[in-house]
C-alpha positions in Angstrom: 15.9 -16.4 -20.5 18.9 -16.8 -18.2 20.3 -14.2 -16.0 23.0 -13.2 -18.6 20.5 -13.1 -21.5 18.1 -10.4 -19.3 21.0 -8.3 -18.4 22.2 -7.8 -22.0 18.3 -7.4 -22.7 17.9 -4.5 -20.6 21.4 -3.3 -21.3 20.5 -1.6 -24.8 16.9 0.3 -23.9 18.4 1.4 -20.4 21.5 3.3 -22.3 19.2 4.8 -24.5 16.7 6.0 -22.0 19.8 7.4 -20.0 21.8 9.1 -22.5 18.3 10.5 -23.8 17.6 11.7 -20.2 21.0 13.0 -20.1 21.1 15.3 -22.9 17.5 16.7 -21.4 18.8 16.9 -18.4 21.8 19.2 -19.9 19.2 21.3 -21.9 16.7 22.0 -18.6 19.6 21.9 -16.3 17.0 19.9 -14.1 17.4 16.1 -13.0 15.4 13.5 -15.5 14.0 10.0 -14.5 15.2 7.7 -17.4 12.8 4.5 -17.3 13.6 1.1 -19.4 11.2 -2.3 -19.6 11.7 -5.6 -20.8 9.6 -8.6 -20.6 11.4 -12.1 -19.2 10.0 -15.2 -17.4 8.8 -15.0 -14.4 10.7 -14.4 -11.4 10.5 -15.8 -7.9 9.9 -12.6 -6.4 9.7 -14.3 -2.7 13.5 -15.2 -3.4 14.4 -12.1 -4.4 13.6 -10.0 -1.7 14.5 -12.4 0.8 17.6 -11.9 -0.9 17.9 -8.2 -0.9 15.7 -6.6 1.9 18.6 -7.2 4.6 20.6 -5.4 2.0 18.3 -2.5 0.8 15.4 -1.1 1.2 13.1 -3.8 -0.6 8.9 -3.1 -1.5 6.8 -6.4 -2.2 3.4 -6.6 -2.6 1.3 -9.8 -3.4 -2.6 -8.5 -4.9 -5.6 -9.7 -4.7 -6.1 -10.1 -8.2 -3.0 -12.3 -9.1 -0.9 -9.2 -9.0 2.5 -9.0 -8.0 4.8 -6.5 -7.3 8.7 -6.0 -6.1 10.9 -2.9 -6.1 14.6 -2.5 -5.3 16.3 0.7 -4.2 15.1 3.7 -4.9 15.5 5.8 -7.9 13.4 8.9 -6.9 11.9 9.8 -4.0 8.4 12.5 -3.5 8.4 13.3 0.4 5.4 15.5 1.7 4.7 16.2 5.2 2.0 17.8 7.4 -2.0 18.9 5.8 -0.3 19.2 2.3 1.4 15.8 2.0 -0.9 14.9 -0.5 -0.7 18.2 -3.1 3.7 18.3 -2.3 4.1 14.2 -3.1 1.5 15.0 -6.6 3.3 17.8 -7.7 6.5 15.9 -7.3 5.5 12.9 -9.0 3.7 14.7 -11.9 6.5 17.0 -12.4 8.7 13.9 -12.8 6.9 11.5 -15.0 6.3 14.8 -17.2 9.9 14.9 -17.9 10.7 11.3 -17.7 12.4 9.3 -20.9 10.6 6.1 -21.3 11.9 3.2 -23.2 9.3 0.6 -23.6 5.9 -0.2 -22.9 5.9 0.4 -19.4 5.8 3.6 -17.8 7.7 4.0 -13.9 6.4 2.6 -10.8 6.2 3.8 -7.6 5.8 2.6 -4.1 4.8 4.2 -1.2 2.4 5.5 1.7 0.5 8.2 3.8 -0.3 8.7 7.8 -3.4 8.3 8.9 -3.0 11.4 11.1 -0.1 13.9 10.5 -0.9 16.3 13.3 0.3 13.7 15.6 3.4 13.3 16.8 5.6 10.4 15.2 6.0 6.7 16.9 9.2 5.7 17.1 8.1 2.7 15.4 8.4 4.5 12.1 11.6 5.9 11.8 11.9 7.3 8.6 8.6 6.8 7.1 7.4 10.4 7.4 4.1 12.0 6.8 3.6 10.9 3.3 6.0 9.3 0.9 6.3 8.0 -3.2 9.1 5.9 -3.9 10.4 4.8 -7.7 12.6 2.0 -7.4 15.5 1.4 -9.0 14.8 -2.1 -10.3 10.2 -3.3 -10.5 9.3 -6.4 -11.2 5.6 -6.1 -12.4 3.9 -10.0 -12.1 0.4 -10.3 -14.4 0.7 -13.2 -16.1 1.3 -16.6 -15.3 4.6 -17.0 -16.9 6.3 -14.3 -17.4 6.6 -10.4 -15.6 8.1 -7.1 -16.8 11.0 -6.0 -15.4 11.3 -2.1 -15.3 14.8 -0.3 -14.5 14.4 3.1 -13.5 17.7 5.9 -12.6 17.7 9.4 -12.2 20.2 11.8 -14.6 21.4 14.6 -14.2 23.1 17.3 -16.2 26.7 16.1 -17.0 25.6 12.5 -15.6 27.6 9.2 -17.9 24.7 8.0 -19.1 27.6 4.6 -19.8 29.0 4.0 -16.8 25.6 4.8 -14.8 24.1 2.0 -16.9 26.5 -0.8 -16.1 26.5 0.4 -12.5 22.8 -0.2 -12.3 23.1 -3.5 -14.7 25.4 -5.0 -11.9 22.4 -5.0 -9.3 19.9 -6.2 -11.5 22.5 -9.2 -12.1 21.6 -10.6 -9.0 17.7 -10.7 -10.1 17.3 -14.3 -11.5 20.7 -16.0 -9.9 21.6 -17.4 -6.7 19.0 -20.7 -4.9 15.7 -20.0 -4.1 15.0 -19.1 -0.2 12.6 -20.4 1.6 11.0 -19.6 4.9 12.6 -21.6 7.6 8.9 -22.3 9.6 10.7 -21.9 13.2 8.5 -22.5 15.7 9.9 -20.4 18.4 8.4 -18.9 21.4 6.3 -15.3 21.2 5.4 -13.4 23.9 2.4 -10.8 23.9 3.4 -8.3 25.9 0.9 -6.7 27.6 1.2 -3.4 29.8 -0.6 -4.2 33.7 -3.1 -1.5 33.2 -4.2 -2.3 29.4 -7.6 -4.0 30.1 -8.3 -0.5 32.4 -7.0 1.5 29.2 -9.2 -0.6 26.9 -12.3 0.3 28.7 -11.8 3.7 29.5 -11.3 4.6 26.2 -14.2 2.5 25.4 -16.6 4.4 27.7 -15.2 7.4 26.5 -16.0 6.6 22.7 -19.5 5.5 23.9 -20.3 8.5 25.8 -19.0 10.3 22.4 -21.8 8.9 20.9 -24.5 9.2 23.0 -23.7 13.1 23.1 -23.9 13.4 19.6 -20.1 14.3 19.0 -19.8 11.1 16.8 -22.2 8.5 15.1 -19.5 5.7 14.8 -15.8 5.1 16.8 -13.9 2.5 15.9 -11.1 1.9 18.7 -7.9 0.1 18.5 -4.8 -0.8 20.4 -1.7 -1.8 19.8 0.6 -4.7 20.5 3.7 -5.7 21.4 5.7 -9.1 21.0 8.5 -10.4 21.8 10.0 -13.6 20.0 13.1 -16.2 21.6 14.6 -15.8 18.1 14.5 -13.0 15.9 11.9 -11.7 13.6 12.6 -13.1 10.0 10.8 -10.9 7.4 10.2 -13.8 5.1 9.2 -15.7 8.0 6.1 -13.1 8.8 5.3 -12.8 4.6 5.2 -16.5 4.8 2.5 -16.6 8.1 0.6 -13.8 6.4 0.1 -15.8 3.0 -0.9 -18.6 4.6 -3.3 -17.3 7.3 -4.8 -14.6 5.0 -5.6 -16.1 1.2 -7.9 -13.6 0.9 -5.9 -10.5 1.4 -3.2 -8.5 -0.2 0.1 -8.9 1.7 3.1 -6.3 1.8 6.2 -5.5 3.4 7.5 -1.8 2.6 11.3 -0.8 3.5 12.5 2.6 4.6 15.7 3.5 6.2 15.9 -0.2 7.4 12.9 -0.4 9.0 9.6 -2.5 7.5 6.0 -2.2 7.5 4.6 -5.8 6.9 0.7 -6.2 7.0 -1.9 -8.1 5.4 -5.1 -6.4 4.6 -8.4 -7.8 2.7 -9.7 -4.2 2.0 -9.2 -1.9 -1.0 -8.8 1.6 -0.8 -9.2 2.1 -4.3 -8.7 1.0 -8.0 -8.4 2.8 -10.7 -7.9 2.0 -14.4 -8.0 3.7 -17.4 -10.2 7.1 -15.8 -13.0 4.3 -14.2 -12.3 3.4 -10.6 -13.8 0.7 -7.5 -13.6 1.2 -4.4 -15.7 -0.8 -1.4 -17.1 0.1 2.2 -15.9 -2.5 4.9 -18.1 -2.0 7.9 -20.2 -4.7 9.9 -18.9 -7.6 11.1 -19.7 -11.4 13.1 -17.8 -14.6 13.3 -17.1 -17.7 10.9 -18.1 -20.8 12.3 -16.2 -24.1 10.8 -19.7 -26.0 10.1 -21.3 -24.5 6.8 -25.0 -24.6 8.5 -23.8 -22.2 11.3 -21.8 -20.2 9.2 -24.7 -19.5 6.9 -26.8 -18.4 9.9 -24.0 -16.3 11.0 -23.9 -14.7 7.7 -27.5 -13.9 7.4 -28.3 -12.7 10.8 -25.3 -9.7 10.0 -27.0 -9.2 6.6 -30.5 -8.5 8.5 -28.9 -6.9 11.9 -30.3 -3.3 12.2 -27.6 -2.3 14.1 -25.0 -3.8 11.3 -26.7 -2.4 8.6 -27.0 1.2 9.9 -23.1 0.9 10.9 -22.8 -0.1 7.4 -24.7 2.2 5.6 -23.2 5.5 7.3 -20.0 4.5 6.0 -21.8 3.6 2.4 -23.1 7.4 2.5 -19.8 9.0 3.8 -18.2 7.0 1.1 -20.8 8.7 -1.3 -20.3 12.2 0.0 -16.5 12.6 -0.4 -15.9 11.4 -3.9 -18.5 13.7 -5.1 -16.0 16.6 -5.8 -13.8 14.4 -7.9 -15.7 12.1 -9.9 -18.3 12.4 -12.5 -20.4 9.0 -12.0 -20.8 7.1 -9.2 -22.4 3.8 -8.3 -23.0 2.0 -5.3 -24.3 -1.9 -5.0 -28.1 -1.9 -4.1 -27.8 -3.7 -1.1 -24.5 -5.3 0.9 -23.5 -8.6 0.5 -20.8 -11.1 2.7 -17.1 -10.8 2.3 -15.9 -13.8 3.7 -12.5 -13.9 5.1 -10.9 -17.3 7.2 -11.9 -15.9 10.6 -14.6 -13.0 10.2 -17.3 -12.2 8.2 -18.1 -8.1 6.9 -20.8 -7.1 5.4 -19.6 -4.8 1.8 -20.9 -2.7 -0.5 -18.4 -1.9 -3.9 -18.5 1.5 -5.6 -18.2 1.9 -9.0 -17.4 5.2 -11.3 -15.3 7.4 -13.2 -12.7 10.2 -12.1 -13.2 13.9 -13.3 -10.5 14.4 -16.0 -8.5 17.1 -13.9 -8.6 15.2 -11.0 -5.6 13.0 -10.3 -5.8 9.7 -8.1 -4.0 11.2 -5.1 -6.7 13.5 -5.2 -9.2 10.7 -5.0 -7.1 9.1 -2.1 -6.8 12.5 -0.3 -10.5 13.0 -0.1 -10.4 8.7 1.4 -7.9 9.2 3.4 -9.3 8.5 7.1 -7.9 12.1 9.0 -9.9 14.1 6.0 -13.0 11.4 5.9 -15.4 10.5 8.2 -15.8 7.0 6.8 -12.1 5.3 7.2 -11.8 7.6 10.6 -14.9 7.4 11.1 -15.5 10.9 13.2 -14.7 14.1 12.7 -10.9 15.2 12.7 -11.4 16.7 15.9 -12.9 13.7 17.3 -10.6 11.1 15.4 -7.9 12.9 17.0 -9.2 13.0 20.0 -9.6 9.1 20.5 -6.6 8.1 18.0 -4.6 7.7 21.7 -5.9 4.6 21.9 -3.6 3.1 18.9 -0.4 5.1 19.7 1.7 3.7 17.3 -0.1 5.3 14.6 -1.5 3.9 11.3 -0.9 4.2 7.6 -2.2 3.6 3.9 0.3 1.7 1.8 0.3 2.5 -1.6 1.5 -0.9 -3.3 2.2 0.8 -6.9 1.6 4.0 -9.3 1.9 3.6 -12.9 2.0 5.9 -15.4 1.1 9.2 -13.5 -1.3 8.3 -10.8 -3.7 10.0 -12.6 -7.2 8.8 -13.8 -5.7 7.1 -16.7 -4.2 4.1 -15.4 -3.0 2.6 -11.8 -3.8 -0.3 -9.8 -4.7 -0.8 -6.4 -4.1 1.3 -3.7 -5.2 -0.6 -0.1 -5.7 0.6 3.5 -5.0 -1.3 6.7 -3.4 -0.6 10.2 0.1 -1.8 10.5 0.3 -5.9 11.4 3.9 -4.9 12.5 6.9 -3.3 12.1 9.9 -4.7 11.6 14.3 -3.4 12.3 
């Protein structure tokens, strides 16, 4: 299908989702989402927000699983801040799909994310981001298959809107989509420098000590510390240029870059927050970790003295049980693997033990993420909130949960996955 053929493709269902959306809007005298799908060949999605991310605010997420996702613009926002991120950005999104006027097979999609901890003041790294945020974009491409993906074109209406003209105006972005050369990273080899602060190893252990003498009081049972870095480059950051570095160093993980206000969070993260699909959800417990070693013999002995290290394994299994204890109050079933096992990654070894169960009906899967989320559980923070507060000054830049996609209504009926990770960078 060429670029002309899509356009007129999506032309049709996108008028009649609008003008549908229009007259609701009219008759609630509210704004309505009006959503339209079609299915094409695949895309180059690497292209296409290379293309558009130094124009727009671009989301791209490449899955585990063979999944693929890129968004374009933004056709609705839900913004939340403070304790009740979480409950503001459901409501929002719920209220929306509610009302929304599909055309298709393919309900909306949404990007966004969450801080870790929102009593904390904001880095200036993330300038615009906010406490919590769920993003529809304008334009999703939605990769499964091998050869073709579902495009999904999404605008808001609102009472008195041209449901016409506001359908060729959003046709002429999506034009762009499939034309124009492919772009490809250019693999420059310039100069980075690390920069680190004169007093950081001093930092480091203080904050160390202080999480070890946590411990040994009884205040916490497990810290895990962090700092941040800075860098410096002779040329300038390209962000197909990092997405490129990621995918190659990291095969095993999910990589992203989301946009907001100009400004990108780009990371790469092996670990799944959770998975839901269809009311049934997984999730997995990362903790526990040792070396790879490039000859197999080694690596093997690597592997097995983690799997049968007491101090691993209790590590481990206080997250498993933390894990256990928070999704109580919103699922109905839940199953844990027996015993770990070794997720292997290029670099480093974790031991991991998956989670398997169903959602309580009421219960929506921000809920789920809400009661996972690291400042409200002890197993991604892994203290209290006092304490977790307490030591997060040793990462000052802050951390987040990206939210790659939400389909259909983020509810226990259907949505993908949903990872967590500290940012790799940040990108202007």
């Amino acid at each position: 299908m060429g670029k002309r053929a899509m356009v007129d493709a999506l032309r049709q269902p996108l008028r009649i989702a609008m003008h549908k959306a229009c007259e609701s809007a009219a008759r609630l005298e509210r704004a309505i989402l009006a959503v339209a799908s079609i299915v094409v060949p695949r895309i180059d999605m690497f292209s296409v927000f290379a293309r558009y991310s130094s124009q727009m605010d671009a989301n791209i997420w490449l899955g585990l699983a063979g999944s693929s996702m890129l968004g374009l613009g933004a056709a609705l926002e839900c913004t939340g801040e403070g304790k009740d991120r979480f409950a503001t950005i459901s409501a929002c999104w719920h209220d929306a799909v509610r009302h929304a006027v599909i055309e298709g097979d393919a309900p909306p999609v949404a990007f966004g994310g969450f801080r870790f901890d929102a009593a904390r003041p904001a880095s200036s790294v993330w300038p615009g981001f906010g406490d919590g945020a769920l993003v529809v974009p304008r334009l999703t491409v939605v990769q499964y298959g091998r050869d073709c993906c579902r495009v999904i074109a999404a605008e808001q209406m609102f009472p008195g809107s041209d449901a016409v003209a506001r359908a060729e105006a959003a046709l002429s972005l999506w034009e762009g989509l499939a034309g124009g050369n492919a772009i490809h990273p250019t693999h420059r080899n310039a100069h980075v420098q690390v920069l680190i602060p004169k007093n950081a190893k001093n930092q480091w252990c203080a904050l160390v000590h202080a999480a070890l003498h946590s411990i040994s009081q009884g205040d916490a049972r497990k810290i895990v510390v962090a700092r941040t870095l800075k860098a410096k480059a002779a040329d300038p950051f390209t962000l197909p240029d990092i997405l490129d570095r990621l995918r190659s160093a990291n095969p095993k993980a999910a990589i992203f870059a989301f946009g907001r206000k100009g400004t990108y969070f780009v990371g790469a993260t092996p670990e799944i927050l959770i998975t839901a699909h269809s009311g049934t959800f997984r999730t997995m417990a990362l903790a526990g970790s040792a070396a790879r070693s490039e000859t197999p013999q080694q690596d093997a002995r690597l592997g097995q003295a983690l799997l049968t290290s007491p101090k691993d394994r209790l590590e481990h299994d206080f997250v498993v049980q933390a894990v256990l204890q928070v999704l109580q109050s919103c699922c109905s079933r839940i199953e844990a693997d027996s015993s770990p096992s070794l997720h292997k990654l290029p670099t480093v070894q974790h031991l991991v033990t998956f989670f398997r169960g169903d959602i309580l009906p009421h219960k929506s899967l921000l809920d789920v993420i809400a009661r996972l989320h690291p400042v409200k559980s002890p197993f991604l923070g892994p203290v209290s909130c006092r304490d977790s507060r307490q030591f997060s000054g040793g990462c000052p830049e802050g951390r987040g949960i990206p939210l790659p996609s939400g389909q259909q209504n983020l509810s226990a009926t259907y949505s993908p996955e949903i990872h967590e990770d500290v940012p790799r960078c940040t990108h202007e």
